[in-house]
PDB file of N, CA, C and O in Angstrom:
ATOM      1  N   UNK A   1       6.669 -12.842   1.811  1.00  0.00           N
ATOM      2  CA  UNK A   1       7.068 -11.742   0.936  1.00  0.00           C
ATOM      3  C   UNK A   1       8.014 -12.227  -0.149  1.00  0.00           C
ATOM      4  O   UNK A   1       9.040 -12.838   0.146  1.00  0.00           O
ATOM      5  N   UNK A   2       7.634 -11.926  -1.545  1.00  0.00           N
ATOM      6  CA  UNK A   2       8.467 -12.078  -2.122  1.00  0.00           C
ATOM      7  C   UNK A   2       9.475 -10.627  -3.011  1.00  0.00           C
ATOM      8  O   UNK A   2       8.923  -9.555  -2.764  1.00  0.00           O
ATOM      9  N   UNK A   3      10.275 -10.519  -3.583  1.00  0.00           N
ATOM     10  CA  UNK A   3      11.440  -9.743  -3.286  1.00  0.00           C
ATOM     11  C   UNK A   3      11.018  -9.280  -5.186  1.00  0.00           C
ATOM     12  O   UNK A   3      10.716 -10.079  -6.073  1.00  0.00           O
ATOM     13  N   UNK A   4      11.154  -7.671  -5.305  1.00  0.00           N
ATOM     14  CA  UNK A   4      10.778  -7.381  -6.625  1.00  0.00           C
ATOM     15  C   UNK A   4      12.064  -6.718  -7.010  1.00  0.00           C
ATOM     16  O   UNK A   4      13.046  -6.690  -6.269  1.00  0.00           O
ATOM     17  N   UNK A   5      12.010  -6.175  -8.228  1.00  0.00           N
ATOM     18  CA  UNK A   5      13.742  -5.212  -8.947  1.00  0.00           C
ATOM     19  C   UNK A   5      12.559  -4.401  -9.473  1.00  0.00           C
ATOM     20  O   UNK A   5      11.523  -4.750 -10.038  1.00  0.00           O
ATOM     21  N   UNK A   6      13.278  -2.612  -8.930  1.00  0.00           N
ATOM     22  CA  UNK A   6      12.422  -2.075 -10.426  1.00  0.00           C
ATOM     23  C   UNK A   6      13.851  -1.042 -11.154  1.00  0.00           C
ATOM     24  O   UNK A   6      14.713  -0.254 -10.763  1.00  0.00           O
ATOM     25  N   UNK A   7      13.520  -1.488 -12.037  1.00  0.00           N
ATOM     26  CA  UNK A   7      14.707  -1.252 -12.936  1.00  0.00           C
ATOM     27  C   UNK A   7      13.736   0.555 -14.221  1.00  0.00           C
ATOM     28  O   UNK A   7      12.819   0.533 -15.043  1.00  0.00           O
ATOM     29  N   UNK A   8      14.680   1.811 -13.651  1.00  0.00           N
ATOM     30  CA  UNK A   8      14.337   2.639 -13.865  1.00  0.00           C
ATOM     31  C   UNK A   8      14.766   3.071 -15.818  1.00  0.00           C
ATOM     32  O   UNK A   8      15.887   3.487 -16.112  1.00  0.00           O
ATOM     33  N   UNK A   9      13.749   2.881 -16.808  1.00  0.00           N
ATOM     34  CA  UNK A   9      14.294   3.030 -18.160  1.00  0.00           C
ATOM     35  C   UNK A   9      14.965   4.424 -18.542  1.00  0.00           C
ATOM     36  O   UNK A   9      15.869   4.563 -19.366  1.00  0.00           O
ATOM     37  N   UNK A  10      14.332   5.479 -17.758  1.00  0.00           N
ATOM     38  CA  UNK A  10      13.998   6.361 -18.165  1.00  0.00           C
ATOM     39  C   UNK A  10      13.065   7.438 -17.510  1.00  0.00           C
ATOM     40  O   UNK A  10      11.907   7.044 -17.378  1.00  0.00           O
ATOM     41  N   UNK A  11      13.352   8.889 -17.009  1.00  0.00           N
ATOM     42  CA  UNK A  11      12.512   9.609 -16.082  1.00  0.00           C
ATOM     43  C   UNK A  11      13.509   9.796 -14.343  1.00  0.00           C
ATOM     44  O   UNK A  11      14.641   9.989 -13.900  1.00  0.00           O
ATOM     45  N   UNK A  12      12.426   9.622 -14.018  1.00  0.00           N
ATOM     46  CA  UNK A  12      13.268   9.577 -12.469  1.00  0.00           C
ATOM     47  C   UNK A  12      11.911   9.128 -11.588  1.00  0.00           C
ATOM     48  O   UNK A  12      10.760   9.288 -11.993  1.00  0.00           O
ATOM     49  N   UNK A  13      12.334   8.449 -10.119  1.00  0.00           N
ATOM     50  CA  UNK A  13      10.703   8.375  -9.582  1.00  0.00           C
ATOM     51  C   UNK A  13      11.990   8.396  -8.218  1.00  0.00           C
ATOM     52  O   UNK A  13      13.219   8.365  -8.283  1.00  0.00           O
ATOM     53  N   UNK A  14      10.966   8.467  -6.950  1.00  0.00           N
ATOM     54  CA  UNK A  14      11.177   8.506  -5.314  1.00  0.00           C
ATOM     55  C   UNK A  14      10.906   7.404  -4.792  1.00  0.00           C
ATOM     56  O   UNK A  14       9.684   7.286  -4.705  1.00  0.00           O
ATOM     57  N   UNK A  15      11.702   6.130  -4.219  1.00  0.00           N
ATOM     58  CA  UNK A  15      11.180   5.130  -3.831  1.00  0.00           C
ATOM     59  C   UNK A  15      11.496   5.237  -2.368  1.00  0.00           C
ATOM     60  O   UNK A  15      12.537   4.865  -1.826  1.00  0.00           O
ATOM     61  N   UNK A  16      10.491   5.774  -1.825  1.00  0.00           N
ATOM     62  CA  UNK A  16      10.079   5.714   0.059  1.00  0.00           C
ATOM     63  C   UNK A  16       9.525   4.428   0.195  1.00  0.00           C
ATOM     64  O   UNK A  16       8.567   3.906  -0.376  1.00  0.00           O
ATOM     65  N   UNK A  17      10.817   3.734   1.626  1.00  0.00           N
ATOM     66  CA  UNK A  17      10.642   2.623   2.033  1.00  0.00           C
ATOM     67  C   UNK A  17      10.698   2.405   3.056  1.00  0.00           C
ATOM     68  O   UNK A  17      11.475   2.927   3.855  1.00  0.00           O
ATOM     69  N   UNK A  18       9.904   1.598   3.278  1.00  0.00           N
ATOM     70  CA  UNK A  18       9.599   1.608   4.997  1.00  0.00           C
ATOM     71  C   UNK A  18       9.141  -0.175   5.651  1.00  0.00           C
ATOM     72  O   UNK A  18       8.684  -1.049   4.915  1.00  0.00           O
ATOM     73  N   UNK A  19       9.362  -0.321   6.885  1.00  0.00           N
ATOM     74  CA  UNK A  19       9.350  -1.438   7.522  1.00  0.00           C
ATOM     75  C   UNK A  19       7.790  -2.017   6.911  1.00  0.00           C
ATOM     76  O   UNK A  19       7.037  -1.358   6.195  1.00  0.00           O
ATOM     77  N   UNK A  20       7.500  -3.725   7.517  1.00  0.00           N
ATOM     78  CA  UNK A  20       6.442  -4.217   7.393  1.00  0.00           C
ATOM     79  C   UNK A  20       5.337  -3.470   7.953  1.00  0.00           C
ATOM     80  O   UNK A  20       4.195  -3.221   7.568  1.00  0.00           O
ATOM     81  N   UNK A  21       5.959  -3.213   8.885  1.00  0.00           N
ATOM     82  CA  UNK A  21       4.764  -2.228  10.318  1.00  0.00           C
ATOM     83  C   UNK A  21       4.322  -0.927   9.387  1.00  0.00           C
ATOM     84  O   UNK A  21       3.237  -0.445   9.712  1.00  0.00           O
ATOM     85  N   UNK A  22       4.824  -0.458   8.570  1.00  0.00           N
ATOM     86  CA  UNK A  22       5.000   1.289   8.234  1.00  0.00           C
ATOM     87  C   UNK A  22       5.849   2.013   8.687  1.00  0.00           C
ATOM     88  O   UNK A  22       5.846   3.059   8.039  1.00  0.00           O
ATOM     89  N   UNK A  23       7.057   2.026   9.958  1.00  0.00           N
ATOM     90  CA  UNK A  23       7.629   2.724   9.661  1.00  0.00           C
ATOM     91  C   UNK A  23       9.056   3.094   8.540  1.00  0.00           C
ATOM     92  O   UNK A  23       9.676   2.260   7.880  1.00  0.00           O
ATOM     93  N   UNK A  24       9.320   4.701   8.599  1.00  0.00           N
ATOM     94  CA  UNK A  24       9.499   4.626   7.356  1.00  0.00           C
ATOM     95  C   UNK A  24      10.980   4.146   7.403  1.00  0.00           C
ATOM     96  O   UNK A  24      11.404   3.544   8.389  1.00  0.00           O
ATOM     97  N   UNK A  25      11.420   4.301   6.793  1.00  0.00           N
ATOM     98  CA  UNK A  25      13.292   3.602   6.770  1.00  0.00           C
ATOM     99  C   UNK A  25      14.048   4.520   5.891  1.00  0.00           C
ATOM    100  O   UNK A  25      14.748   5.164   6.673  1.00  0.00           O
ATOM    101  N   UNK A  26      14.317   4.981   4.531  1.00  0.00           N
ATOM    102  CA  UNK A  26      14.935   5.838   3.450  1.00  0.00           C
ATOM    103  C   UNK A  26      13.856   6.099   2.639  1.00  0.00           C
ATOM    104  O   UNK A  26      12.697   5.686   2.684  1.00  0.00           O
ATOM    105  N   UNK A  27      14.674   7.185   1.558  1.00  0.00           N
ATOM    106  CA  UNK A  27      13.599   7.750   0.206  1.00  0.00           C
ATOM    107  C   UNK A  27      15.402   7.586  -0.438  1.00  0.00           C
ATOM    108  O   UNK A  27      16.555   7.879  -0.120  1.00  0.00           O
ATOM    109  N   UNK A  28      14.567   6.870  -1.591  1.00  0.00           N
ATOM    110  CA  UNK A  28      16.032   6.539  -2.798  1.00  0.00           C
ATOM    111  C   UNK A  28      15.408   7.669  -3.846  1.00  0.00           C
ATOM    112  O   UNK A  28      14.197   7.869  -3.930  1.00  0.00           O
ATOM    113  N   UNK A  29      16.293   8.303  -4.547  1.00  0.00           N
ATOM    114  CA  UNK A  29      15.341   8.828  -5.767  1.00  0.00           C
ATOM    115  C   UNK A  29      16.582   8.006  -6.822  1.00  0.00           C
ATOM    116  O   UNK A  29      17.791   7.837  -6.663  1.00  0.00           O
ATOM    117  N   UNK A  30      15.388   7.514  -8.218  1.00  0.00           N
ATOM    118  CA  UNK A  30      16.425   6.445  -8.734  1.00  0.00           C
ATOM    119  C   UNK A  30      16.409   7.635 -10.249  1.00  0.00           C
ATOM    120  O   UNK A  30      15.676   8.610 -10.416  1.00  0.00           O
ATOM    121  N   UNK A  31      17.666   7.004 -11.308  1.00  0.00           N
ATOM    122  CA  UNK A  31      17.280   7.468 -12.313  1.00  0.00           C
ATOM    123  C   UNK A  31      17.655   6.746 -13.791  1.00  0.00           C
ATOM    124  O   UNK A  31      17.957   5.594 -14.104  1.00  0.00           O
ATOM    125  N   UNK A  32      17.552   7.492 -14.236  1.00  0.00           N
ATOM    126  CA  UNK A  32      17.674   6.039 -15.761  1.00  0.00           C
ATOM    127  C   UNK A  32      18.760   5.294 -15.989  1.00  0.00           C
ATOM    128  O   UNK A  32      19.843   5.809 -16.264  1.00  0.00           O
ATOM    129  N   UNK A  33      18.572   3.974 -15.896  1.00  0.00           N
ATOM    130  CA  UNK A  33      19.320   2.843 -16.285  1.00  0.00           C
ATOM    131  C   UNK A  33      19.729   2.463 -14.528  1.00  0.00           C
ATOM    132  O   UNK A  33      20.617   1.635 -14.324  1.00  0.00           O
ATOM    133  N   UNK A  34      18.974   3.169 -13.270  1.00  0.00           N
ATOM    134  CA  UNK A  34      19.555   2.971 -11.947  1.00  0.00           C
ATOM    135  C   UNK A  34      18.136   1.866 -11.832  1.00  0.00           C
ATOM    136  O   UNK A  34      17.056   2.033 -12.399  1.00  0.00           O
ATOM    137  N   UNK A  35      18.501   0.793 -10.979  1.00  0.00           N
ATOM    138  CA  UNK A  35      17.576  -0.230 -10.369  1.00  0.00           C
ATOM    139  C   UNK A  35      17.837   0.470  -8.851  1.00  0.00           C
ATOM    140  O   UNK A  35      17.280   0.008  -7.855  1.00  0.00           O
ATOM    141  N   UNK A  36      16.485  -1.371  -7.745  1.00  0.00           N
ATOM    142  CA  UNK A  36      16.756  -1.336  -6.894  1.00  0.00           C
ATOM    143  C   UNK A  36      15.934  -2.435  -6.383  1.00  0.00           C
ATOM    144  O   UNK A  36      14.780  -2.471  -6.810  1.00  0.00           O
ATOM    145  N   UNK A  37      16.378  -3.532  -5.374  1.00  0.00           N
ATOM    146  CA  UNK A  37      16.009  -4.737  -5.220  1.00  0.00           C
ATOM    147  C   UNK A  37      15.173  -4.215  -3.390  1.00  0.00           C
ATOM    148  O   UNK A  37      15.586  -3.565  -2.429  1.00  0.00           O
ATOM    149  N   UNK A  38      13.711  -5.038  -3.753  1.00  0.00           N
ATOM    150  CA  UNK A  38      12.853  -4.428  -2.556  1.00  0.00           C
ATOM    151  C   UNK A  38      13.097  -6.381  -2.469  1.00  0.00           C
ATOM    152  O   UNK A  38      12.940  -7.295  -3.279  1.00  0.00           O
ATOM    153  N   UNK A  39      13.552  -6.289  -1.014  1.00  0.00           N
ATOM    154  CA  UNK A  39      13.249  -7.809  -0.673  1.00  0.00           C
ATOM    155  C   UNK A  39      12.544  -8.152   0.855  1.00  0.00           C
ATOM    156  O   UNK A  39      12.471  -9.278   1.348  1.00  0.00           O
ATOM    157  N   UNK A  40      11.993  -6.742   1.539  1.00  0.00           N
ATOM    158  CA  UNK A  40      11.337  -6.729   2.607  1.00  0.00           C
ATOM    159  C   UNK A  40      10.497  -5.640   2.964  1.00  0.00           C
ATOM    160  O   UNK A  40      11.226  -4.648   2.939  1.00  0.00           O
ATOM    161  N   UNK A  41       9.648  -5.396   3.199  1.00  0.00           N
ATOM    162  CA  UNK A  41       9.038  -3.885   4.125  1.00  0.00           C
ATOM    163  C   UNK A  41       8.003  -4.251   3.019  1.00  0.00           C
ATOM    164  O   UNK A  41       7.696  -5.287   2.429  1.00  0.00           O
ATOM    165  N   UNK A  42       7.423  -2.382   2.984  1.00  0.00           N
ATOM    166  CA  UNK A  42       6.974  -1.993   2.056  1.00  0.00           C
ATOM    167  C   UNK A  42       7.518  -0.811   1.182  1.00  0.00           C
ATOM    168  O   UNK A  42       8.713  -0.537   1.295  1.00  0.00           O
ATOM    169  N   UNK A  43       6.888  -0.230   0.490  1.00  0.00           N
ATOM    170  CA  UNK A  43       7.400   0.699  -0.278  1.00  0.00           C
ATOM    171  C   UNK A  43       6.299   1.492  -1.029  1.00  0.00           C
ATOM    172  O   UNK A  43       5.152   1.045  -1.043  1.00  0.00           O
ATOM    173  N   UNK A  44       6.616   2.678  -1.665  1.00  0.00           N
ATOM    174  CA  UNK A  44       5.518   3.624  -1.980  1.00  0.00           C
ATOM    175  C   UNK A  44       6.722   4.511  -3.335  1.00  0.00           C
ATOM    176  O   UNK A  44       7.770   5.075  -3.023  1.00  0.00           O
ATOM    177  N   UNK A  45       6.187   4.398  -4.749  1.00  0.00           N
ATOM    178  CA  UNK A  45       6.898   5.058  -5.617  1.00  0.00           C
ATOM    179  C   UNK A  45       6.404   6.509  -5.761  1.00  0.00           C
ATOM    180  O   UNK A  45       5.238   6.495  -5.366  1.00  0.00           O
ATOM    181  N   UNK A  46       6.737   7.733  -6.134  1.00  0.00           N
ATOM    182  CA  UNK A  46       6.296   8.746  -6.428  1.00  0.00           C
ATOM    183  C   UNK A  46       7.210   9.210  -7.519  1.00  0.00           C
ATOM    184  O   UNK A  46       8.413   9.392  -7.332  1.00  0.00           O
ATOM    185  N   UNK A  47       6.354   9.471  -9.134  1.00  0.00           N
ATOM    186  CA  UNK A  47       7.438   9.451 -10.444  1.00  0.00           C
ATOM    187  C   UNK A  47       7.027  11.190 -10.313  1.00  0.00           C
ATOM    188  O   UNK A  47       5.996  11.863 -10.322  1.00  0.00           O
ATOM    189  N   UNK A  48       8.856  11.485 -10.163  1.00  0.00           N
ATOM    190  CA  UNK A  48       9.281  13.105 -10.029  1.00  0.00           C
ATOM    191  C   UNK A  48       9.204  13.757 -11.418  1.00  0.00           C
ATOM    192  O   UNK A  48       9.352  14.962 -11.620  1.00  0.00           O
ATOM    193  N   UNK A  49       8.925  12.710 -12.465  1.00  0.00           N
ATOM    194  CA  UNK A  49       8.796  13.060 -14.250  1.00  0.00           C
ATOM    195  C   UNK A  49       8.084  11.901 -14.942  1.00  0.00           C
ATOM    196  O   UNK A  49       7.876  10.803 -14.426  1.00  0.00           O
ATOM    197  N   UNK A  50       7.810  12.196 -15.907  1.00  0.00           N
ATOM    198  CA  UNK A  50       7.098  11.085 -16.668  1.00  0.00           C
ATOM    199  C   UNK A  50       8.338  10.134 -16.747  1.00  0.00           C
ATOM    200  O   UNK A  50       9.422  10.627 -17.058  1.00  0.00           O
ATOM    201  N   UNK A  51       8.245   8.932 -16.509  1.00  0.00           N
ATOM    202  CA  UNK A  51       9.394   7.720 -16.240  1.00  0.00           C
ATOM    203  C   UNK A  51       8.767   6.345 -16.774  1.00  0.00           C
ATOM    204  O   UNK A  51       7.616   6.029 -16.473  1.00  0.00           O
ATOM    205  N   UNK A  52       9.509   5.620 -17.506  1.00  0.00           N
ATOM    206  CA  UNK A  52       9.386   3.942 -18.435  1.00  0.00           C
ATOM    207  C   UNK A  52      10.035   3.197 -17.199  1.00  0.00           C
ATOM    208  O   UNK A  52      11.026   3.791 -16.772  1.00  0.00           O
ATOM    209  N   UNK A  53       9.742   2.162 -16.598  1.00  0.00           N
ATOM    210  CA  UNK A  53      10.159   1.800 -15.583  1.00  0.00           C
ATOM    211  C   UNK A  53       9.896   0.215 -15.857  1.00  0.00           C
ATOM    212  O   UNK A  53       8.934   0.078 -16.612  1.00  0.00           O
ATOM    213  N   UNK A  54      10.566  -1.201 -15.398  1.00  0.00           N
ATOM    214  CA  UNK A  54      10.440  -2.584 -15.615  1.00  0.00           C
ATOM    215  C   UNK A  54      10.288  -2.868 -14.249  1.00  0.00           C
ATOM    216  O   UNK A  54      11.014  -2.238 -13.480  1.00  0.00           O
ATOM    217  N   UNK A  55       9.088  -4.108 -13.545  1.00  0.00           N
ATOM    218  CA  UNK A  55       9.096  -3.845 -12.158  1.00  0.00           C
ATOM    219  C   UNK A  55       9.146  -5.786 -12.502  1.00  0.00           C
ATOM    220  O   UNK A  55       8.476  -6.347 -13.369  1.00  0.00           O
ATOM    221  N   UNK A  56      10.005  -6.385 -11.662  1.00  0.00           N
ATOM    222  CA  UNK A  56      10.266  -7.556 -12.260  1.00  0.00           C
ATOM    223  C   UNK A  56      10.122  -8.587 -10.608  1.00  0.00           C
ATOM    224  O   UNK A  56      10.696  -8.477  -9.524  1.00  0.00           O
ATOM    225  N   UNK A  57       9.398  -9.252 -10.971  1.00  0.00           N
ATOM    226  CA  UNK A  57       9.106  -9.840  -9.613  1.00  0.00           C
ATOM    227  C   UNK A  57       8.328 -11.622 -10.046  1.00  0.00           C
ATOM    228  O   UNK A  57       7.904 -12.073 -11.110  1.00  0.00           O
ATOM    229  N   UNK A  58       8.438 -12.253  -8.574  1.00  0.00           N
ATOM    230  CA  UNK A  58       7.818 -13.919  -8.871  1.00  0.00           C
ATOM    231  C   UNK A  58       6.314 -13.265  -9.323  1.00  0.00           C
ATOM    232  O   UNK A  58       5.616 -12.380  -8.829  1.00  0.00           O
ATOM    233  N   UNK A  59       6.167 -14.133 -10.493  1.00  0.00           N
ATOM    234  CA  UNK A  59       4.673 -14.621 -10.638  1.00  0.00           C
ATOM    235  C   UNK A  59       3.815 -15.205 -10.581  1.00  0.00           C
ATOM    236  O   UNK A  59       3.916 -15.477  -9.385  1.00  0.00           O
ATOM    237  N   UNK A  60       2.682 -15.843 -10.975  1.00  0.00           N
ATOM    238  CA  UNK A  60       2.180 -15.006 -11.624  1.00  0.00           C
ATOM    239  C   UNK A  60       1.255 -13.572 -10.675  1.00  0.00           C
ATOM    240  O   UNK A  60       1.103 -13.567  -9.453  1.00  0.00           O
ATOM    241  N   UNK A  61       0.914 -12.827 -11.326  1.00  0.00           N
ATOM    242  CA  UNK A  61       0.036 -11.678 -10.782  1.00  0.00           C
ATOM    243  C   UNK A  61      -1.119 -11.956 -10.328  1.00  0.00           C
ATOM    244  O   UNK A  61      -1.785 -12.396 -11.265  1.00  0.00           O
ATOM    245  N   UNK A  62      -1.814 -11.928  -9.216  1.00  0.00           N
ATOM    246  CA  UNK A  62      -3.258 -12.209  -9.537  1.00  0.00           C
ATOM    247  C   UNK A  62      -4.074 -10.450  -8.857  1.00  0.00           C
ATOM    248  O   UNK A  62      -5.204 -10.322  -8.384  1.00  0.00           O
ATOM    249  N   UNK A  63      -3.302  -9.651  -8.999  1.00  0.00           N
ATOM    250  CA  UNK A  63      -3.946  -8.624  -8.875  1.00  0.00           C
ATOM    251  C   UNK A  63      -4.168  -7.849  -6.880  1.00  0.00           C
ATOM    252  O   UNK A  63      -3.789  -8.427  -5.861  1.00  0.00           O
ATOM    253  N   UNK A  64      -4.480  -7.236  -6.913  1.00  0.00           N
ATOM    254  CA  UNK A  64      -4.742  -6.340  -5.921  1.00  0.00           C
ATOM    255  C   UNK A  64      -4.644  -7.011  -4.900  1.00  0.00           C
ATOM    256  O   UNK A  64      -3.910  -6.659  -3.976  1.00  0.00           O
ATOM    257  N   UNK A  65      -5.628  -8.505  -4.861  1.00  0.00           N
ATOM    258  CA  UNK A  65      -5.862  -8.921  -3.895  1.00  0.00           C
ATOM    259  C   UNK A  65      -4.562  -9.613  -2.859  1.00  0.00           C
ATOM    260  O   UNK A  65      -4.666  -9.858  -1.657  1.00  0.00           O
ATOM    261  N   UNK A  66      -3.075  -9.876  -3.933  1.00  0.00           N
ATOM    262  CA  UNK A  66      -2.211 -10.186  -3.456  1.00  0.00           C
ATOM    263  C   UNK A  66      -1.054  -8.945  -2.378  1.00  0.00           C
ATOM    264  O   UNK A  66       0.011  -9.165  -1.801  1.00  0.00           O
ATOM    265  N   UNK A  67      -1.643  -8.053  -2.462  1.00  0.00           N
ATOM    266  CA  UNK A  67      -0.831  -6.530  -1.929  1.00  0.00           C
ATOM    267  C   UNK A  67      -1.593  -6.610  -0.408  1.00  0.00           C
ATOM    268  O   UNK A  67      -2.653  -7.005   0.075  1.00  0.00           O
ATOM    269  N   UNK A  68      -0.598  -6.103  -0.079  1.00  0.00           N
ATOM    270  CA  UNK A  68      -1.042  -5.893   1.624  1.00  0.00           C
ATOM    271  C   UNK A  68      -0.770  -4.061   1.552  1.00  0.00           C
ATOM    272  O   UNK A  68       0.202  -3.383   1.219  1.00  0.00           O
ATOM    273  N   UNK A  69      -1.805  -3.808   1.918  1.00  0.00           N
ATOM    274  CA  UNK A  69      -1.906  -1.806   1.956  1.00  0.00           C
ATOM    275  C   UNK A  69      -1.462  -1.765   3.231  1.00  0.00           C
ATOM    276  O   UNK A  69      -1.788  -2.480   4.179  1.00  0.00           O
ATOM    277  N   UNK A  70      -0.541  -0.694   3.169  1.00  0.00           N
ATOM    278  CA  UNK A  70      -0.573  -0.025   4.887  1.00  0.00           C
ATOM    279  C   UNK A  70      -0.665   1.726   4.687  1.00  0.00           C
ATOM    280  O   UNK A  70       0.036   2.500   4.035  1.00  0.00           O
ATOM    281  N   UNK A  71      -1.960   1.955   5.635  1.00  0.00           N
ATOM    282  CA  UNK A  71      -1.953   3.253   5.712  1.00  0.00           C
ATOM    283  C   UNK A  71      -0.717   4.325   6.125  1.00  0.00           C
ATOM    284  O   UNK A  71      -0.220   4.156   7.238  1.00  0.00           O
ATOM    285  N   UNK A  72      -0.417   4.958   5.639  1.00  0.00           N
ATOM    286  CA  UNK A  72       0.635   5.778   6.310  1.00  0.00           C
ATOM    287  C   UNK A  72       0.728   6.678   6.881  1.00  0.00           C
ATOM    288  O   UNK A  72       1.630   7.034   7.639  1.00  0.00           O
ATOM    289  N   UNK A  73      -0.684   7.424   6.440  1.00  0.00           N
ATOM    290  CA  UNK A  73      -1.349   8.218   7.778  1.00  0.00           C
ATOM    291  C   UNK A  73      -1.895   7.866   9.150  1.00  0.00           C
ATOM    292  O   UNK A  73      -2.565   8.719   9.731  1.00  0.00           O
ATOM    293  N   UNK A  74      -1.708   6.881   9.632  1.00  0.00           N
ATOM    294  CA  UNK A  74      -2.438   6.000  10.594  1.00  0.00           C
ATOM    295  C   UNK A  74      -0.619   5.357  11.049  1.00  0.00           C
ATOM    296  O   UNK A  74      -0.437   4.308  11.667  1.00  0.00           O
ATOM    297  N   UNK A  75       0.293   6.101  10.658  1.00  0.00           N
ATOM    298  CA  UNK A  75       1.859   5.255  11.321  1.00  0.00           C
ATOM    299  C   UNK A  75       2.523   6.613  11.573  1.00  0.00           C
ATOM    300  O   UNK A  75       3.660   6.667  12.043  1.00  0.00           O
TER     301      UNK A  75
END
């Protein structure tokens, strides 16, 4: 796992976070100019307003295939 920042520009969003397994752990709600450093679990954003957001993490990207999904209906 590597460890991301998402740094909120503007808006507001809900960052529910939860263990590797799925369970859940807190809900942060962030808001403009507020960050927050994910360096384990997983996590799930939900934007409470239209929100500009910087999500800053190791690269490079290679897309989908690098994400591990966990159902959360199934935890």
């Amino acid at each position: 796992n590597f460890a991301e920042v998402l740094i909120i520009e503007s808006g507001k969003a809900l960052v529910r976070l939860f263990t590797s397994e799925g369970e859940h752990l807190e809900d942060v709600t962030l808001g403009p100019k507020e960050m927050i450093l994910l360096e384990s679990g997983a996590h799930e954003i939900t934007f409470l307003e239209d929100t500009e957001l910087f999500e800053v993490k190791q690269g490079p990207y290679i897309g989908r295939a690098e994400k591990r999904f966990i159902d959360l209906n199934k935890v």
